[in-house]
C-alpha positions in Angstrom: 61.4 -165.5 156.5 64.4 -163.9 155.4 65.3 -164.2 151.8 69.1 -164.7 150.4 70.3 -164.7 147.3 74.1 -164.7 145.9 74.3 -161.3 144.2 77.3 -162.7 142.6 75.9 -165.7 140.6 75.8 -163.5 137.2 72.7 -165.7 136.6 70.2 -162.7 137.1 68.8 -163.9 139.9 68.6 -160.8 141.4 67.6 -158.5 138.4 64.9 -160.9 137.8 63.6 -160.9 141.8 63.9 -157.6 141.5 61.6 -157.1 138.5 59.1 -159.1 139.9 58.8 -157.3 142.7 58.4 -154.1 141.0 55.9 -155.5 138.7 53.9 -157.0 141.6 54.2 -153.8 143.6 53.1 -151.5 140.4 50.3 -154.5 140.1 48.9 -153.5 143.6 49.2 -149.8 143.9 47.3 -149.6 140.1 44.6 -152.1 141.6 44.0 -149.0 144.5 44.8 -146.3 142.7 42.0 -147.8 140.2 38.8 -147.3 142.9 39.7 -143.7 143.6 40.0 -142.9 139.7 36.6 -144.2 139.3 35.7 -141.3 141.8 37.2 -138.5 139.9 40.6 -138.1 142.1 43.8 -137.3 140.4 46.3 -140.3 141.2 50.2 -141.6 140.5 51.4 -144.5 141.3 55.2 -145.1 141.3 57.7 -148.0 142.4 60.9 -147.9 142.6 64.2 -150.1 143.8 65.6 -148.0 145.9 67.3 -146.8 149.5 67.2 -145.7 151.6 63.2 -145.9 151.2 62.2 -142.7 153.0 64.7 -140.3 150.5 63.5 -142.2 147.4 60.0 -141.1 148.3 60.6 -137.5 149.1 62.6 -137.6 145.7 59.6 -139.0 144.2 57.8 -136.4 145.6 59.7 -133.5 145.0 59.8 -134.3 141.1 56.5 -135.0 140.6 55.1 -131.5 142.9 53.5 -134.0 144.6 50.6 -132.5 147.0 50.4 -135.5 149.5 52.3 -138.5 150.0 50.3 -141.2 151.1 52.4 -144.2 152.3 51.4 -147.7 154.3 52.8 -148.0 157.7 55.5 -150.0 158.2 54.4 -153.1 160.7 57.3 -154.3 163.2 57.3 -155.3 166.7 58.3 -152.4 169.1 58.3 -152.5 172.9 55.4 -149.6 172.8 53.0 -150.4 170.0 53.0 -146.2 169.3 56.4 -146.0 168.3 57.1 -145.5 164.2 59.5 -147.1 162.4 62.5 -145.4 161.6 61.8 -145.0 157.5 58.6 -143.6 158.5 59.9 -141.4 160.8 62.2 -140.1 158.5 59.6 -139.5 156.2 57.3 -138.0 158.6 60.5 -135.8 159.4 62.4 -134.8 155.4 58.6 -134.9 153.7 58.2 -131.3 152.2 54.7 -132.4 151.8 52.0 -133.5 154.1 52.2 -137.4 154.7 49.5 -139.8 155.2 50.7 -143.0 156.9 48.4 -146.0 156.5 47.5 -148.6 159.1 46.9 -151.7 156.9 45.5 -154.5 158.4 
């Protein structure tokens, strides 16, 4: 369901959907990133609001001399169920690093 807001209100409604989002994002990866601490693997989490997604992550990872960018899939219905999305292909394609795309599911 697509989501619309009036970025114009001056009422925050988007600072404050954006925060939340962040916050519930940050919530999840530090849940994950929490069961491969407890086996002794070095792991950062990051979220940002950003675009376009694929060069905010290869930012991301050029900054933090990152050795592996592990990133979830992104779902959407394709003619031939093979095919990637354009931000993951992107990223598969400007990644200086190797990139792990997850199936989640």
């Amino acid at each position: 369901t697509p989501l619309y807001l009036d970025a114009y209100s001056g009422n925050g409604a988007l600072e404050d959907l954006e925060q939340k989002t962040l916050k519930q994002q940050q919530d999840r990866l530090e849940r994950l990133a929490k069961k491969l601490r407890e086996e002794n693997l070095q792991v950062a989490v990051g979220v940002e609001w950003d675009y376009p997604v694929f060069e905010a992550i290869v930012r991301r990872a050029n900054e933090t001399k990152a050795d592996l960018i592990v990133a979830e899939r992104h779902a959407g219905r394709h003619f031939a169920a093979g095919l990637l999305q354009l931000t993951d292909w992107e990223l598969l394609r400007t990644s200086p690093v190797p990139v792990l795309l997850v199936k989640t599911g």
